[in-house]
CHARMM internal coordinates of N, CA and C (Angstrom, degrees):
IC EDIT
DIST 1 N 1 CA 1.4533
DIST 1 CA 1 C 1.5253
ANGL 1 N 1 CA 1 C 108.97
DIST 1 C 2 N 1.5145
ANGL 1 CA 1 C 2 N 120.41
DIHE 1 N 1 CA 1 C 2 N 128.79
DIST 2 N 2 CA 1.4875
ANGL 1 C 2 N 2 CA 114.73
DIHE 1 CA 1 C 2 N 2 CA 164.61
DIST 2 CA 2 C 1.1917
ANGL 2 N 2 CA 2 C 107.92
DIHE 1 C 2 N 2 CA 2 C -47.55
DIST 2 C 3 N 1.5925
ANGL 2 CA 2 C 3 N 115.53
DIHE 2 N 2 CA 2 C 3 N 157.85
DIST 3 N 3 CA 1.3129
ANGL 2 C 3 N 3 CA 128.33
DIHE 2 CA 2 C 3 N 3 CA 122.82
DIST 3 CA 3 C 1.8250
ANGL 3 N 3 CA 3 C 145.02
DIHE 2 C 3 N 3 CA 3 C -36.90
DIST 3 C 4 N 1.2828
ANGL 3 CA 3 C 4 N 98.56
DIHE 3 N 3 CA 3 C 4 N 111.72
DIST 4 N 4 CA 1.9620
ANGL 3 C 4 N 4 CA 91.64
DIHE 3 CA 3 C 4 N 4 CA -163.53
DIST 4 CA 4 C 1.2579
ANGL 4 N 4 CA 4 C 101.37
DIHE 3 C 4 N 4 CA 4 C -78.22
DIST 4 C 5 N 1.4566
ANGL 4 CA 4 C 5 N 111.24
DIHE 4 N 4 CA 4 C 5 N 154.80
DIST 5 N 5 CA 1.5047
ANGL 4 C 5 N 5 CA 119.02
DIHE 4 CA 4 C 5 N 5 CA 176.59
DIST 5 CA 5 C 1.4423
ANGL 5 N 5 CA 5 C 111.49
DIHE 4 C 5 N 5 CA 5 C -107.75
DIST 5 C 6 N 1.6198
ANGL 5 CA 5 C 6 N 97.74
DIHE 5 N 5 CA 5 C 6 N 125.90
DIST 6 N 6 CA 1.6352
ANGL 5 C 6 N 6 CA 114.95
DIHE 5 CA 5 C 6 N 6 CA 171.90
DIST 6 CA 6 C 1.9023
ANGL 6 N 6 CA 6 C 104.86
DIHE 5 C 6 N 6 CA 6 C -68.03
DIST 6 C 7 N 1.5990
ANGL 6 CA 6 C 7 N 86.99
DIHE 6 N 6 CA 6 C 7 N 128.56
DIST 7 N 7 CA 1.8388
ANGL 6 C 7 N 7 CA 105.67
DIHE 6 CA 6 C 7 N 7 CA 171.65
DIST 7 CA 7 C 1.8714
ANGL 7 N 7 CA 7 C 92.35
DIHE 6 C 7 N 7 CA 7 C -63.25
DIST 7 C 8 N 1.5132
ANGL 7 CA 7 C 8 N 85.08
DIHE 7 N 7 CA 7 C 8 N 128.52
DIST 8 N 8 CA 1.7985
ANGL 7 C 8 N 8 CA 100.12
DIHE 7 CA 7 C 8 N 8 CA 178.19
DIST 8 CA 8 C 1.4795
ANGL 8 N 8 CA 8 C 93.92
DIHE 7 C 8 N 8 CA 8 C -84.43
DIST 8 C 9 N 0.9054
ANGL 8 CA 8 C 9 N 146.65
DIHE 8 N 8 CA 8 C 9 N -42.07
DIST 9 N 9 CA 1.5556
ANGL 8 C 9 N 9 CA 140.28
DIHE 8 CA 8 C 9 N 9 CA 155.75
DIST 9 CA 9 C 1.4818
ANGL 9 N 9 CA 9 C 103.63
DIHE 8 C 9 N 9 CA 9 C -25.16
DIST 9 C 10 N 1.7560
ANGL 9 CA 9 C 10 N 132.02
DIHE 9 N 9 CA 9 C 10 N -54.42
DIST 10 N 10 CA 1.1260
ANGL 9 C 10 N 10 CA 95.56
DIHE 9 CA 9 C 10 N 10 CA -176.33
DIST 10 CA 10 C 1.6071
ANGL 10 N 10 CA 10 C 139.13
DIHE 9 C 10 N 10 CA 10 C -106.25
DIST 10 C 11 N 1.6102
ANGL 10 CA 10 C 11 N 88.65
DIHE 10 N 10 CA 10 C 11 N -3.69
DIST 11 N 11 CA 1.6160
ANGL 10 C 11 N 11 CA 104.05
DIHE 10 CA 10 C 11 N 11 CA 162.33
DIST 11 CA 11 C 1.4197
ANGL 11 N 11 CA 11 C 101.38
DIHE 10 C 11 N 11 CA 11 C -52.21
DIST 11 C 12 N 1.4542
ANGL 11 CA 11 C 12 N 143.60
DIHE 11 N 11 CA 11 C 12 N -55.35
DIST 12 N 12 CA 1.0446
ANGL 11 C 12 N 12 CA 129.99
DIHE 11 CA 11 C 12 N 12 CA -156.74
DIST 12 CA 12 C 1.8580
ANGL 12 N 12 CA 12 C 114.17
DIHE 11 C 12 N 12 CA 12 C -69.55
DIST 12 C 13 N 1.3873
ANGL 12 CA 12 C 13 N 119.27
DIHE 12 N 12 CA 12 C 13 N -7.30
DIST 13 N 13 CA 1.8034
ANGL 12 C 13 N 13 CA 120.86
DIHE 12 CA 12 C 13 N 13 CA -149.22
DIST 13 CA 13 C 1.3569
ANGL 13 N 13 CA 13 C 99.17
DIHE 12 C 13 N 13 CA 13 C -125.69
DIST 13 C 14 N 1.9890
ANGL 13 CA 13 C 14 N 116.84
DIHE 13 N 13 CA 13 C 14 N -26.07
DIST 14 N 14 CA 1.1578
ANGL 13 C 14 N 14 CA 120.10
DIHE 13 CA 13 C 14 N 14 CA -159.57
DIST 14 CA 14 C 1.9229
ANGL 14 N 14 CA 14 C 110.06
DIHE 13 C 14 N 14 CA 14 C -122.69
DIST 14 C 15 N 0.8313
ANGL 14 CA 14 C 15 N 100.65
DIHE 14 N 14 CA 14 C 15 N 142.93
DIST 15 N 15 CA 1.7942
ANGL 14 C 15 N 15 CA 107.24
DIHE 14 CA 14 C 15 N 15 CA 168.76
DIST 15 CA 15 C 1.6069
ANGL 15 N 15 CA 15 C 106.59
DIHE 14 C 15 N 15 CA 15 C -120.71
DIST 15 C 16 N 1.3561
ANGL 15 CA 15 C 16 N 108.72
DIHE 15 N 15 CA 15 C 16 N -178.24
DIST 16 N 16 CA 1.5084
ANGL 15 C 16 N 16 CA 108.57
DIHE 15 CA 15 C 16 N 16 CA -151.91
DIST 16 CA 16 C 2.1570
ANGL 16 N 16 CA 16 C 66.94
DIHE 15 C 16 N 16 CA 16 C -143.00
DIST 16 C 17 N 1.4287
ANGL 16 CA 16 C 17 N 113.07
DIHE 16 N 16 CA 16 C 17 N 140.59
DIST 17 N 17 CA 1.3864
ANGL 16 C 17 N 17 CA 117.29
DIHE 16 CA 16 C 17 N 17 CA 147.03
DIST 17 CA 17 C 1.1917
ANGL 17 N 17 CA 17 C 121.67
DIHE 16 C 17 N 17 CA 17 C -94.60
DIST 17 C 18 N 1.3492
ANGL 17 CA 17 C 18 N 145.91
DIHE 17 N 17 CA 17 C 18 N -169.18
DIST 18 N 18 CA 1.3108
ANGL 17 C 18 N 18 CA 147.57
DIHE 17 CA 17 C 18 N 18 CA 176.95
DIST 18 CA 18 C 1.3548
ANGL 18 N 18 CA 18 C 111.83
DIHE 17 C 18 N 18 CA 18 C -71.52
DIST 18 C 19 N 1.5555
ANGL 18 CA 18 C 19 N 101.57
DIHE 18 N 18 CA 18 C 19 N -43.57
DIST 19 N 19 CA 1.3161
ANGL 18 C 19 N 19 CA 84.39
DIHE 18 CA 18 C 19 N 19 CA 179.60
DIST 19 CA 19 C 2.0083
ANGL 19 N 19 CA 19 C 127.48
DIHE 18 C 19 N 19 CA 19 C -119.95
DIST 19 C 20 N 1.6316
ANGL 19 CA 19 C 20 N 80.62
DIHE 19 N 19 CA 19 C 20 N 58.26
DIST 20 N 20 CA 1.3936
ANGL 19 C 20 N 20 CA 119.45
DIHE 19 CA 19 C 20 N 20 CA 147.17
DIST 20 CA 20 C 1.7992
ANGL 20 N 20 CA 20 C 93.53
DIHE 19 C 20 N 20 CA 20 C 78.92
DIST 20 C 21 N 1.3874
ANGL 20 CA 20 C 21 N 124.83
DIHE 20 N 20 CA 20 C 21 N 23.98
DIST 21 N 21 CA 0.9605
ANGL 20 C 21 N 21 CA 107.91
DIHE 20 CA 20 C 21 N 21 CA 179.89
DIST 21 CA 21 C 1.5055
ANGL 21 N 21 CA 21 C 104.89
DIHE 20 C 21 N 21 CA 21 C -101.53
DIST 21 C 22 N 1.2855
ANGL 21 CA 21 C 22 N 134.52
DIHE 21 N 21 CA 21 C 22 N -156.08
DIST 22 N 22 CA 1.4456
ANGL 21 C 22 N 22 CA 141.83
DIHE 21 CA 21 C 22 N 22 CA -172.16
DIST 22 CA 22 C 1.2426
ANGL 22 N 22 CA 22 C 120.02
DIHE 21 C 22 N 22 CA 22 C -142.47
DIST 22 C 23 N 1.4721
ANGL 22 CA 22 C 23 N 123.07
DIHE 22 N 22 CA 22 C 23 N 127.44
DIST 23 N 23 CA 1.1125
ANGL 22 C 23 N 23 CA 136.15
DIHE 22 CA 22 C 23 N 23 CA -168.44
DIST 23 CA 23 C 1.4789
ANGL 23 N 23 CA 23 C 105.92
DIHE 22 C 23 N 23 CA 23 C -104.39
DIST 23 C 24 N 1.1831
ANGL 23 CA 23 C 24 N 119.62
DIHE 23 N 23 CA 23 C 24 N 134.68
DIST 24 N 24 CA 1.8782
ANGL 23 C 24 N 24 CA 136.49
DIHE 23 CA 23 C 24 N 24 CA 171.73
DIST 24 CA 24 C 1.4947
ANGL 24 N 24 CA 24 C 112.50
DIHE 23 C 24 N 24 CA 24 C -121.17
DIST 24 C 25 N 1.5663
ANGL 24 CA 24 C 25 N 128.17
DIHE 24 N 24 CA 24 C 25 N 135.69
DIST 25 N 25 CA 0.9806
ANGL 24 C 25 N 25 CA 113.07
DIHE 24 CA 24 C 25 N 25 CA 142.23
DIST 25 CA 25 C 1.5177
ANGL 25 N 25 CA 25 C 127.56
DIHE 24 C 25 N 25 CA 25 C -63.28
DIST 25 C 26 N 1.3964
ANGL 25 CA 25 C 26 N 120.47
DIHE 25 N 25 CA 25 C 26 N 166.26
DIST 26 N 26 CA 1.2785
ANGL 25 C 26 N 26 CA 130.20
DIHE 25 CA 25 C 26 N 26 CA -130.68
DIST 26 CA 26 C 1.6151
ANGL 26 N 26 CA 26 C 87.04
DIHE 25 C 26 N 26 CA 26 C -100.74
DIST 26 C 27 N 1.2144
ANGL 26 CA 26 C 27 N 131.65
DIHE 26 N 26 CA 26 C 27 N 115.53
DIST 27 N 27 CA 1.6633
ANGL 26 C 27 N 27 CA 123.91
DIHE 26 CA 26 C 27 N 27 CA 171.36
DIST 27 CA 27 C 2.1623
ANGL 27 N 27 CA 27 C 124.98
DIHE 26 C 27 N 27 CA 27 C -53.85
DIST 27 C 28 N 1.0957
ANGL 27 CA 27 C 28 N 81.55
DIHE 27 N 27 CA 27 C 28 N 153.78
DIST 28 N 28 CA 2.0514
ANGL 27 C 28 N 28 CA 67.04
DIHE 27 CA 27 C 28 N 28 CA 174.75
DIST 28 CA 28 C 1.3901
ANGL 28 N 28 CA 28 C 107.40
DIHE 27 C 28 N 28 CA 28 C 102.64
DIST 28 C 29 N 1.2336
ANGL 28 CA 28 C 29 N 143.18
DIHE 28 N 28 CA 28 C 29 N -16.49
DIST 29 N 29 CA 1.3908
ANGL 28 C 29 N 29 CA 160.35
DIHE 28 CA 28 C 29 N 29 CA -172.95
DIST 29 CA 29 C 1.5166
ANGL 29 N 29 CA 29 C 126.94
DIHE 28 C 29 N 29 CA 29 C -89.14
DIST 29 C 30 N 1.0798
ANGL 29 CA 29 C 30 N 120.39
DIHE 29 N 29 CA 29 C 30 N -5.38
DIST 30 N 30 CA 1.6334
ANGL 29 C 30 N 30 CA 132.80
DIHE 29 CA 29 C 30 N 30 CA -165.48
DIST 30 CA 30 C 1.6119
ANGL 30 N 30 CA 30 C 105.95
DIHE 29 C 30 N 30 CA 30 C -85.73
DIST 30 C 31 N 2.1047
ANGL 30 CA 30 C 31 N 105.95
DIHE 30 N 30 CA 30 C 31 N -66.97
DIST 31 N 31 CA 1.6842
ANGL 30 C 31 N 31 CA 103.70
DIHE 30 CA 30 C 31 N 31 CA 169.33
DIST 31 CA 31 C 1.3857
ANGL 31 N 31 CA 31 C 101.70
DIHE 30 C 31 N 31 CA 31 C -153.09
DIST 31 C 32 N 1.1610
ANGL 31 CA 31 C 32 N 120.65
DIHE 31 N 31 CA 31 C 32 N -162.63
DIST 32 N 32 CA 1.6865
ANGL 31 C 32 N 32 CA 134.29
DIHE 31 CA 31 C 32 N 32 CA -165.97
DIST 32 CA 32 C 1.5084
ANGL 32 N 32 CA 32 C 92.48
DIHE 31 C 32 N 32 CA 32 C 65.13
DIST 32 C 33 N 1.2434
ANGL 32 CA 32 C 33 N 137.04
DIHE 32 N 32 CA 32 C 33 N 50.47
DIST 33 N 33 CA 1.8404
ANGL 32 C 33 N 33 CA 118.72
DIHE 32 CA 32 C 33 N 33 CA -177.38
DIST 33 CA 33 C 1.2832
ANGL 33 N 33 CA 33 C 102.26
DIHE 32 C 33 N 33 CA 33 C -98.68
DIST 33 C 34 N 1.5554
ANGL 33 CA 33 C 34 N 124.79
DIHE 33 N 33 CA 33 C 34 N 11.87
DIST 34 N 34 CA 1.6910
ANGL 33 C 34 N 34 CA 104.47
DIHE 33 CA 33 C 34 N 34 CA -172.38
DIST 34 CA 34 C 1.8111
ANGL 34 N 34 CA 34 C 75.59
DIHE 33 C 34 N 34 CA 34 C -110.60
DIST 34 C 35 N 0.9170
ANGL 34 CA 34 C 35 N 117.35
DIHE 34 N 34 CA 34 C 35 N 39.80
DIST 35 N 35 CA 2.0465
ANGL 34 C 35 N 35 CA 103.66
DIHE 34 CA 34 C 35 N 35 CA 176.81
DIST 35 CA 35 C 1.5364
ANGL 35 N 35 CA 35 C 86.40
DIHE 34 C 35 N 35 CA 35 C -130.01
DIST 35 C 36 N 1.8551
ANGL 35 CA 35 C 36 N 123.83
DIHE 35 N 35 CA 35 C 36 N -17.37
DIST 36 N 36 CA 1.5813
ANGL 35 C 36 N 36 CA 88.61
DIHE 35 CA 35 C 36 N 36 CA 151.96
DIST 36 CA 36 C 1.1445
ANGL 36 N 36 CA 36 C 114.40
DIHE 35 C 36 N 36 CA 36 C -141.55
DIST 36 C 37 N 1.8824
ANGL 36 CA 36 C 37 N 92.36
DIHE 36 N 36 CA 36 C 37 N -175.04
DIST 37 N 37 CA 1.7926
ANGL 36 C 37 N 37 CA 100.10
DIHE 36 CA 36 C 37 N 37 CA -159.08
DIST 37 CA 37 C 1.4277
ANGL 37 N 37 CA 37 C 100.78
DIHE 36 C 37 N 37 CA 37 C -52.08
DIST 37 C 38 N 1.7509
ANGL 37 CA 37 C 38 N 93.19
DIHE 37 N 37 CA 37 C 38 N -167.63
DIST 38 N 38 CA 1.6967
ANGL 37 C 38 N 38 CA 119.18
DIHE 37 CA 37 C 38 N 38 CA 177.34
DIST 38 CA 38 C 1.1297
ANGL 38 N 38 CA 38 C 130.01
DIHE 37 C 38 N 38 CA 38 C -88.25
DIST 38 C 39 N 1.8460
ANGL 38 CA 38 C 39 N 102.42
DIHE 38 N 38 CA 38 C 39 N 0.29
DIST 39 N 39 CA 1.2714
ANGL 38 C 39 N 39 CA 106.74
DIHE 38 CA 38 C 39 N 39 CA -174.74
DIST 39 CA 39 C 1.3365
ANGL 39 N 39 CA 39 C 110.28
DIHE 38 C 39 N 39 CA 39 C -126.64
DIST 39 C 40 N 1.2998
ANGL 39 CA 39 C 40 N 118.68
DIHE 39 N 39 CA 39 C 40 N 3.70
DIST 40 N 40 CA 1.2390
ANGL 39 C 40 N 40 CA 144.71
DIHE 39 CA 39 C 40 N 40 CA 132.99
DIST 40 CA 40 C 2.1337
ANGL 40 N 40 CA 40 C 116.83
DIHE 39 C 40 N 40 CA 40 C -34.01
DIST 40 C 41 N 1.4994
ANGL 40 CA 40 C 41 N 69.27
DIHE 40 N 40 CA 40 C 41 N -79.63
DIST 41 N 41 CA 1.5679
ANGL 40 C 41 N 41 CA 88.96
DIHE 40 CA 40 C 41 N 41 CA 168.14
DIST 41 CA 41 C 1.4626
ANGL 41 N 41 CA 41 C 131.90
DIHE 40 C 41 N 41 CA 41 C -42.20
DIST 41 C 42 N 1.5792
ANGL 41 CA 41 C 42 N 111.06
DIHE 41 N 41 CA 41 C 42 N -46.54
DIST 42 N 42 CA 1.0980
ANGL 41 C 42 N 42 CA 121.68
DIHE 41 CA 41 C 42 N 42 CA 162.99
DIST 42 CA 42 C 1.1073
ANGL 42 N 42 CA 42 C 135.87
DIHE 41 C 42 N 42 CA 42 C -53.19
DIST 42 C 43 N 1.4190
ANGL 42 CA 42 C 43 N 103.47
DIHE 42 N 42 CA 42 C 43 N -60.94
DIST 43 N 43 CA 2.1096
ANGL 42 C 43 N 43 CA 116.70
DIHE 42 CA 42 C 43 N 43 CA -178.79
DIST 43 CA 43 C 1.0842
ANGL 43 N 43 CA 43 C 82.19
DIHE 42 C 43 N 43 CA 43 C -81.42
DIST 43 C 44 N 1.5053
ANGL 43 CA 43 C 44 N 165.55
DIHE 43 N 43 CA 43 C 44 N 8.26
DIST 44 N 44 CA 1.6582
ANGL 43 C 44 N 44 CA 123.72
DIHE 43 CA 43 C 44 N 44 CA 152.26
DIST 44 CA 44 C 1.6783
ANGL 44 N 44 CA 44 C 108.25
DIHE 43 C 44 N 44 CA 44 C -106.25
DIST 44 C 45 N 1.4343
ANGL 44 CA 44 C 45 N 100.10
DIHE 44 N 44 CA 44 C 45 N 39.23
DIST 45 N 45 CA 1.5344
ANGL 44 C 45 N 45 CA 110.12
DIHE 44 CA 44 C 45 N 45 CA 171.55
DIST 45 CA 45 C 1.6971
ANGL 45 N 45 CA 45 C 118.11
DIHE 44 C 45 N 45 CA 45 C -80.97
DIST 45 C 46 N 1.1536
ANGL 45 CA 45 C 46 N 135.51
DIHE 45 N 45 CA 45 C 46 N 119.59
DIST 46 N 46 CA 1.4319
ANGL 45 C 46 N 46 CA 130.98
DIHE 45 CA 45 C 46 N 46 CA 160.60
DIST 46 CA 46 C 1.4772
ANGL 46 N 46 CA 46 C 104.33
DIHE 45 C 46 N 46 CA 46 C 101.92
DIST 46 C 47 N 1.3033
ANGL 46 CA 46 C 47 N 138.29
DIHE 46 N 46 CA 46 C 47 N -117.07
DIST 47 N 47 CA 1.2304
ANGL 46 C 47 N 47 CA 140.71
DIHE 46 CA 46 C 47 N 47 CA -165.69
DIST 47 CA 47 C 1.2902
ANGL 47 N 47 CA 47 C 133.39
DIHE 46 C 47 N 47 CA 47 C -150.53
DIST 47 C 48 N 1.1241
ANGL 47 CA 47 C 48 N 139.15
DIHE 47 N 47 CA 47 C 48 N 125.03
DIST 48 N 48 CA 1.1332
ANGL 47 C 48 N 48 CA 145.29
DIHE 47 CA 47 C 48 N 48 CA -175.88
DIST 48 CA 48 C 1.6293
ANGL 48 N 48 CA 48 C 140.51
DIHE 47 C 48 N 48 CA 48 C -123.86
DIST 48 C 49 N 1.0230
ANGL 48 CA 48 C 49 N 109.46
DIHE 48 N 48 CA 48 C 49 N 149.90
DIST 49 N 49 CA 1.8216
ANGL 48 C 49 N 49 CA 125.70
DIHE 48 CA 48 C 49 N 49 CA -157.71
DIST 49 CA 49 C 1.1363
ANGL 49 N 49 CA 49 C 98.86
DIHE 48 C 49 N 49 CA 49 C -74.72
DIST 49 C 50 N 1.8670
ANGL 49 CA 49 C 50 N 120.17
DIHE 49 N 49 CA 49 C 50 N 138.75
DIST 50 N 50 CA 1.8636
ANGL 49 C 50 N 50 CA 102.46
DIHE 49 CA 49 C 50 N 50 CA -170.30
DIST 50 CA 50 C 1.4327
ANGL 50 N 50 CA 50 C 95.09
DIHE 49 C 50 N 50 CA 50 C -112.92
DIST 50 C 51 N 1.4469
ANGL 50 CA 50 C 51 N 115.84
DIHE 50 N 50 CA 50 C 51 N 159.31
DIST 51 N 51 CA 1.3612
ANGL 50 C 51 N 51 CA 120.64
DIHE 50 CA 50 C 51 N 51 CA 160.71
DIST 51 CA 51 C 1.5130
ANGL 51 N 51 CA 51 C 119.52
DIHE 50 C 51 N 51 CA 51 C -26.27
DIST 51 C 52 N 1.4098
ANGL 51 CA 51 C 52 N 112.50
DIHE 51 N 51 CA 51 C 52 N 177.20
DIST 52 N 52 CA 1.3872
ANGL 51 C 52 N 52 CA 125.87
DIHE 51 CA 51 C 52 N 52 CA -153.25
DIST 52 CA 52 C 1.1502
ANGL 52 N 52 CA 52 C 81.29
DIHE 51 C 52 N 52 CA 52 C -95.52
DIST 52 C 53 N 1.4657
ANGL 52 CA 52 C 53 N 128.86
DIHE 52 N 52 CA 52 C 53 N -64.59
DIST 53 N 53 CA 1.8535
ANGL 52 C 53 N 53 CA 111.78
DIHE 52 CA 52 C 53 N 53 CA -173.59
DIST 53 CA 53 C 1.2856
ANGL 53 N 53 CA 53 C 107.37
DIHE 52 C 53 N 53 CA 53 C -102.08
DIST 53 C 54 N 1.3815
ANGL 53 CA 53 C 54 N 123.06
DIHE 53 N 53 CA 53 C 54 N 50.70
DIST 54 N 54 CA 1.4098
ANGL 53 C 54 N 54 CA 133.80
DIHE 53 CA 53 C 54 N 54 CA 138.10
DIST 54 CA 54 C 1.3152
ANGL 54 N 54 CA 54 C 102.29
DIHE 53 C 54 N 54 CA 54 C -82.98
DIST 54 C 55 N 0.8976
ANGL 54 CA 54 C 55 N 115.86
DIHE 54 N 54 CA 54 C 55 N -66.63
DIST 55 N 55 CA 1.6663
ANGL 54 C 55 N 55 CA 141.57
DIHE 54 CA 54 C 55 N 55 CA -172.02
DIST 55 CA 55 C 1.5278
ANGL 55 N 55 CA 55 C 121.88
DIHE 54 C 55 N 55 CA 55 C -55.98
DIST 55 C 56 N 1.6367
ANGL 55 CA 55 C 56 N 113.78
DIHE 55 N 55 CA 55 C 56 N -32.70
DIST 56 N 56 CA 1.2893
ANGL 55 C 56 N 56 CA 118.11
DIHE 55 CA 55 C 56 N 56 CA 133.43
DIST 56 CA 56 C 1.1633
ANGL 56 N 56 CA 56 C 130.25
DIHE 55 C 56 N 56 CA 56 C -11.06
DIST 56 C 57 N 1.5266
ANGL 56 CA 56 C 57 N 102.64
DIHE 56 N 56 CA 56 C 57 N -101.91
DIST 57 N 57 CA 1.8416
ANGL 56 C 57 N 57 CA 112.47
DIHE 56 CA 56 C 57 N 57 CA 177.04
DIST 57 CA 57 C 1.3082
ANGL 57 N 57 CA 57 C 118.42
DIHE 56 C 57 N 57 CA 57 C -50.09
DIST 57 C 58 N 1.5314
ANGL 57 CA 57 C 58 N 116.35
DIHE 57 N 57 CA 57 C 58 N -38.44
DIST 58 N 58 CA 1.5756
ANGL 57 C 58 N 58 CA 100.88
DIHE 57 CA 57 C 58 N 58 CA 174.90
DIST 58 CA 58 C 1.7321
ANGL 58 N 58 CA 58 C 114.34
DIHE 57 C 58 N 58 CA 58 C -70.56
DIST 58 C 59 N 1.3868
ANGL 58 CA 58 C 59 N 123.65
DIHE 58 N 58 CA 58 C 59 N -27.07
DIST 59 N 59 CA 1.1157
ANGL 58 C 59 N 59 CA 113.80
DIHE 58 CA 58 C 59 N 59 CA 160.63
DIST 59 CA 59 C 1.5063
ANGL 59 N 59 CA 59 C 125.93
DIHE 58 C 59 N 59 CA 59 C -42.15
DIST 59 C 60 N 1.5322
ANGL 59 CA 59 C 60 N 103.35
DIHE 59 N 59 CA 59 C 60 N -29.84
DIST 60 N 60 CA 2.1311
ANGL 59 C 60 N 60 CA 99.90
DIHE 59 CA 59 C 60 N 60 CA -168.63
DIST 60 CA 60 C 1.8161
ANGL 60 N 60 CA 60 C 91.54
DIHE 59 C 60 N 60 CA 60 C -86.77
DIST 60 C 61 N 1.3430
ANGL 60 CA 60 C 61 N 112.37
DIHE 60 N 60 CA 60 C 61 N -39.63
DIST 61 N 61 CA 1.3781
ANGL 60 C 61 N 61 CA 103.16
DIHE 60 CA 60 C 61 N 61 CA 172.12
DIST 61 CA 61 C 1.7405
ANGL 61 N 61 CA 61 C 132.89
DIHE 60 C 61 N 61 CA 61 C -50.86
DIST 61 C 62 N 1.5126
ANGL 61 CA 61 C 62 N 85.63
DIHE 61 N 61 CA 61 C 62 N -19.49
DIST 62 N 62 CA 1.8078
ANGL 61 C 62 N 62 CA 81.84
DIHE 61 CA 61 C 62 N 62 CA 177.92
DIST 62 CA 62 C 2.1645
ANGL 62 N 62 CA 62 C 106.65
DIHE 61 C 62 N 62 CA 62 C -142.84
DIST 62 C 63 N 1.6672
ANGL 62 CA 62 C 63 N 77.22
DIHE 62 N 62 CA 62 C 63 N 78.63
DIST 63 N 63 CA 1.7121
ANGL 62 C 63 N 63 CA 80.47
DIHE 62 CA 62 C 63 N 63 CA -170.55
DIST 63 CA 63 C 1.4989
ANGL 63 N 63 CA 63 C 123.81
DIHE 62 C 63 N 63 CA 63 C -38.66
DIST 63 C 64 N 1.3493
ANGL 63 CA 63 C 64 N 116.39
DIHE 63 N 63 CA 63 C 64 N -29.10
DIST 64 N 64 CA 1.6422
ANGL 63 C 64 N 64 CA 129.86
DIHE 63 CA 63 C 64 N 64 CA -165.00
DIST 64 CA 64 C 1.2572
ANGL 64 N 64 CA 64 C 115.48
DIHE 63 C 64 N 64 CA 64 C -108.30
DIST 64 C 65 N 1.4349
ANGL 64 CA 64 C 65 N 110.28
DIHE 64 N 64 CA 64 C 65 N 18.88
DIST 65 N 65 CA 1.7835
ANGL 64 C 65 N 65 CA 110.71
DIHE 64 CA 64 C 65 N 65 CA 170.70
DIST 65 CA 65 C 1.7198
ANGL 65 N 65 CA 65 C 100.52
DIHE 64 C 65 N 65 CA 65 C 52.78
DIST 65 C 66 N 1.1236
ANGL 65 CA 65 C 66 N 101.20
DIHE 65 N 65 CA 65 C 66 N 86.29
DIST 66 N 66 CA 1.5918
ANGL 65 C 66 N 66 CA 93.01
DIHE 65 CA 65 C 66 N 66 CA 173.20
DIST 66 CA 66 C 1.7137
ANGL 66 N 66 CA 66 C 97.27
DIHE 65 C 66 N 66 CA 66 C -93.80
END
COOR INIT
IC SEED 1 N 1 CA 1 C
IC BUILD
């Protein structure tokens, strides 16, 4: 059997934790930030764990847990 190839799109957006779940930065953060609050701002700080069938498809995108 070949070797499958990981989407370089998602090695670059996605991490894998130990225990196999998936980490995203948080969407909404790039511009327009003075249209929301501060607490807005806050909780979509740093990174976050995606749904179960979020986390799905990025699983087929990166067969080898990078």
């Amino acid at each position: 059997m070949p070797k499958l190839k990981t989407k370089s799109s998602a090695k670059k957006r996605f991490k894998m934790t130990a225990s196999g779940k998936v980490k995203a930065g948080v969407a909404g953060k790039r511009h327009r930030l003075i249209s929301h609050n501060g607490k807005y701002i806050r909780q979509n700080r740093g990174t976050k764990i995606l749904s179960d069938s979020d986390a799905g498809i990025v699983k087929k995108y990166m067969p080898y847990d990078r």
